[in-house]
C-alpha positions as a LaTeX table, in Angstrom:
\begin{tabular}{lrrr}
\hline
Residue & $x$ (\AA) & $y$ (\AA) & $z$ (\AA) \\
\hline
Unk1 & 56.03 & 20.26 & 7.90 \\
Unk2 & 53.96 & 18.74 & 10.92 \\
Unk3 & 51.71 & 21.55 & 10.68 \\
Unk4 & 51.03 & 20.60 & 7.24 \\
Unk5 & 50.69 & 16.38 & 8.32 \\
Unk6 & 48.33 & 17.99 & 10.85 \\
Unk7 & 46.51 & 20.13 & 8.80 \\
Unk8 & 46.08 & 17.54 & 6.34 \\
Unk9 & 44.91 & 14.65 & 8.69 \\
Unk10 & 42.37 & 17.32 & 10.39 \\
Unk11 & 40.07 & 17.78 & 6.56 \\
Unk12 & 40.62 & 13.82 & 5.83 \\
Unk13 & 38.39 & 13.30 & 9.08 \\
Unk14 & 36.45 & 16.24 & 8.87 \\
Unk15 & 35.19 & 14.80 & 5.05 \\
Unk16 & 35.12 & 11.29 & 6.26 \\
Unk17 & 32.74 & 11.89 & 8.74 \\
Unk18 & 29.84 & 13.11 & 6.15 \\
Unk19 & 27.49 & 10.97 & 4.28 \\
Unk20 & 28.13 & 10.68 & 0.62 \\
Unk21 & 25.37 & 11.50 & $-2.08$ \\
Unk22 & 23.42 & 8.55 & $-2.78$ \\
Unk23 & 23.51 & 9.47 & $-6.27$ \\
Unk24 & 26.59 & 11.06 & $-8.51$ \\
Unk25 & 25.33 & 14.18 & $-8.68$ \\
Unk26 & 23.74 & 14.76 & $-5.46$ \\
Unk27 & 25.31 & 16.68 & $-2.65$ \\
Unk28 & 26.61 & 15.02 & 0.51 \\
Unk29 & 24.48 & 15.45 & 3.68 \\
Unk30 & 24.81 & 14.22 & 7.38 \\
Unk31 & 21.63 & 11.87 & 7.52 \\
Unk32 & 20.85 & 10.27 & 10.84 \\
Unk33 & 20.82 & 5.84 & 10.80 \\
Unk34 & 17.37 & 5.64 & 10.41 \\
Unk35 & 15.47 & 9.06 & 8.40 \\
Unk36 & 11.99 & 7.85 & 9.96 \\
Unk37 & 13.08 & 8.85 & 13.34 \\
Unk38 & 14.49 & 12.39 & 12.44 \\
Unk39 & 12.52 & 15.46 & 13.68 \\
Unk40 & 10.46 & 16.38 & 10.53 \\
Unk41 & 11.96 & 19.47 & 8.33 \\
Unk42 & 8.53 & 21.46 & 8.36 \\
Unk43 & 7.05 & 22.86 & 11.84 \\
Unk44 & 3.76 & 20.94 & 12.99 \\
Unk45 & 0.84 & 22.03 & 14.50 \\
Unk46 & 1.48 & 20.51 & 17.97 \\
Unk47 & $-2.66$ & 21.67 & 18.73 \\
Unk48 & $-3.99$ & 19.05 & 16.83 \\
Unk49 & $-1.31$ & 16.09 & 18.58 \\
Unk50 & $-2.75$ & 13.22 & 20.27 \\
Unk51 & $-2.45$ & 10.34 & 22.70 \\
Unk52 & $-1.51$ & 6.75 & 21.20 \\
Unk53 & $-1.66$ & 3.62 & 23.26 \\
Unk54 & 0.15 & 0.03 & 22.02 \\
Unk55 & $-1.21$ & $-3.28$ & 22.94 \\
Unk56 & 2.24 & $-4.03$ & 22.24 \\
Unk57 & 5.44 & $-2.89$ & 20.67 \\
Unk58 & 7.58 & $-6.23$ & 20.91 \\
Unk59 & 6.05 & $-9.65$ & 19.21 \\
Unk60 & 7.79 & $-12.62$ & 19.08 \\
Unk61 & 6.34 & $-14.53$ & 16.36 \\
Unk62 & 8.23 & $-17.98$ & 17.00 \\
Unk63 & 9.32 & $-20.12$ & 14.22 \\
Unk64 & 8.49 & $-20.87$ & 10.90 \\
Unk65 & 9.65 & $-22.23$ & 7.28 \\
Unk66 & 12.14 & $-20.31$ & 5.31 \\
Unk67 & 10.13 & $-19.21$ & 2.25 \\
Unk68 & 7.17 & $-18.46$ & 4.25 \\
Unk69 & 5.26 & $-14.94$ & 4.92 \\
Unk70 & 4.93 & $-13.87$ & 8.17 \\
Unk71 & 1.82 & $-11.58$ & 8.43 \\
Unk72 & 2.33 & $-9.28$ & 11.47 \\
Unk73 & $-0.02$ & $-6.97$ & 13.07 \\
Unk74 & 0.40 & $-3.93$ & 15.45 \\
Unk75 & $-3.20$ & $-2.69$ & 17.61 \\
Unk76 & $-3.07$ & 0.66 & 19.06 \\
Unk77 & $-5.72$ & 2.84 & 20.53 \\
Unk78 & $-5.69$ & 6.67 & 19.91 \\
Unk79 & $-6.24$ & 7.44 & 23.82 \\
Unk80 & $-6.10$ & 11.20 & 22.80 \\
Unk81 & $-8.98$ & 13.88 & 21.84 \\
Unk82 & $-7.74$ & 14.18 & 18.52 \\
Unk83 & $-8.09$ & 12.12 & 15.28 \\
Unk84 & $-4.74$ & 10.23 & 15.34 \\
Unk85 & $-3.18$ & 10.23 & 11.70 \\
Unk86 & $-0.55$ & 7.70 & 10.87 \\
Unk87 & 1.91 & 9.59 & 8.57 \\
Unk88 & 3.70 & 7.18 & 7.70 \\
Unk89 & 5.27 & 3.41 & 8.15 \\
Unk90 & 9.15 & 2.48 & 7.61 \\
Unk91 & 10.53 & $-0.97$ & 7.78 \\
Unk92 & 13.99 & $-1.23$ & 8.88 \\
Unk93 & 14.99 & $-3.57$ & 5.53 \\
Unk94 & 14.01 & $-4.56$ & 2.42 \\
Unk95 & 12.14 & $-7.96$ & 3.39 \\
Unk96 & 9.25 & $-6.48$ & 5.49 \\
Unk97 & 6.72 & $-4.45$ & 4.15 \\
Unk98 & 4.24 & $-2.78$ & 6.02 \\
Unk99 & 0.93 & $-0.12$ & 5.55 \\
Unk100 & $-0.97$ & 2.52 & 7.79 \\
Unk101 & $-4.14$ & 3.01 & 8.79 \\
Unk102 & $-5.80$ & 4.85 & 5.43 \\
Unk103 & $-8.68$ & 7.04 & 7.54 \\
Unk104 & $-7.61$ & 9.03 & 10.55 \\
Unk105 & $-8.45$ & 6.91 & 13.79 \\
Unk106 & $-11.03$ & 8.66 & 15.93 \\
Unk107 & $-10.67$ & 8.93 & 19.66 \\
Unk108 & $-11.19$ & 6.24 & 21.61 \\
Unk109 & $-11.13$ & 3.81 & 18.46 \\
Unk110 & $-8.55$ & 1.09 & 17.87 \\
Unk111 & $-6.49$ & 0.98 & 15.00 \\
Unk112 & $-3.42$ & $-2.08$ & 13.28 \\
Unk113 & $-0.35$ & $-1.37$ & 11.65 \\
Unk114 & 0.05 & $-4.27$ & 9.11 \\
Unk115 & 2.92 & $-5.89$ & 7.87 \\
Unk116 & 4.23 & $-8.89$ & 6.09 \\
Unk117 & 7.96 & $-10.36$ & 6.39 \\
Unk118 & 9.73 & $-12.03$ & 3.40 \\
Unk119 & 11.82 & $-15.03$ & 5.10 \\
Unk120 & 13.23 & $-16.18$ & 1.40 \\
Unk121 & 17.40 & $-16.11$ & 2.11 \\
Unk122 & 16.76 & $-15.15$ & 5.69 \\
Unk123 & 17.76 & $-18.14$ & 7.70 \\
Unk124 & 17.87 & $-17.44$ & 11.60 \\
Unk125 & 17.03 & $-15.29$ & 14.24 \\
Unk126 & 15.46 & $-11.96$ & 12.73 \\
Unk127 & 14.61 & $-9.04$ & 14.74 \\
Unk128 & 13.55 & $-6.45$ & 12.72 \\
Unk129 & 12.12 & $-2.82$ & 13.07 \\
Unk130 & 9.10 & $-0.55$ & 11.52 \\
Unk131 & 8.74 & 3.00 & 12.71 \\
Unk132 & 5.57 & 4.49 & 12.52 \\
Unk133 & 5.41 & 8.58 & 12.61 \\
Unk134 & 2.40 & 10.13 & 13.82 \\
Unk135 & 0.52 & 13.08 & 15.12 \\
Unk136 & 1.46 & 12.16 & 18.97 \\
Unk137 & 2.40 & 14.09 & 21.83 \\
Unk138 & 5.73 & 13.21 & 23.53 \\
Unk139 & 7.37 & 11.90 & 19.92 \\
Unk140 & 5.89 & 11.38 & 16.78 \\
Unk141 & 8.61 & 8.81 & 15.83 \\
Unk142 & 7.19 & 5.12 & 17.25 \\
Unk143 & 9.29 & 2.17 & 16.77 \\
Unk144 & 7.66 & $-1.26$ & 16.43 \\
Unk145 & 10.00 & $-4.61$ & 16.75 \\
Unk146 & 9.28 & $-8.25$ & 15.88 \\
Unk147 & 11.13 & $-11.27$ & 15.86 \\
Unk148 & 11.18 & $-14.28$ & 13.99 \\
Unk149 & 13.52 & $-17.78$ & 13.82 \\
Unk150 & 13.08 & $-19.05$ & 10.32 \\
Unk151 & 14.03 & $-22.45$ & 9.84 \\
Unk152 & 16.00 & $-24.26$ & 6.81 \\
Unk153 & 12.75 & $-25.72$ & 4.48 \\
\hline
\end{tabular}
């Protein structure tokens, strides 16, 4: 009978620890936290990687109203010998938004990675997170932070 307890216990934490489908339907994966910084599912032509420099990757923006926008702003330089391509930009949450680069940036040549924050609802200290995923050496998987204190209006 405590073989069978056992037993038991053993597949109830074997299926708790996978990720249910996001949809009915869909099949259950194990997804890391955050997708952006996963190693990407196709190989990648490591030849044409390149070199990206970030004036910085932590901004403190201060304070401001709640129900303001917050424009923020990343500037790198592709310090490589390679056109650096932005793949692609996630925010950590629904309030900020943010957009690549739409050309390539050529060697030597400076680049921004521009967002905006929502602070409707979000009363507080926020430190939030956008990963950026691009054709760099060492990891392709950048993360940017900000922070922001939004005040009651």
């Amino acid at each position: 009978m405590k073989k069978i307890i056992f037993g038991g216990l053993l597949a109830l934490g074997a299926i708790a620890c996978t990720t249910g489908p996001e949809r009915p339907g869909e099949q259950a994966t194990n997804t890391p936290v955050n997708p952006a910084l996963a190693a990407p599912a196709t190989a990648v032509d490591s030849s044409n990687f390149t070199h990206i420099s970030w004036e910085k990757t932590t901004i403190d923006y201060g304070k401001i109203k709640e129900g303001d926008s917050l424009a923020v702003a990343f500037t790198f330089t592709n310090t490589g010998d390679k056109p650096l391509v932005i793949e692609s930009v996630h925010p950590a949450c629904g309030c900020t938004a943010a957009e690549p680069p739409k050309e390539p940036i050529l060697p030597g040549k400076t680049g921004v990675i521009k967002g905006s924050f929502n602070s409707k609802g979000r009363v507080g200290i926020n430190n939030k997170t956008i990963v950026v995923r691009a054709n760099t050496l060492g990891s392709m998987a950048h993360e940017l932070h900000f922070r922001v204190e939004v005040e009651k209006s």
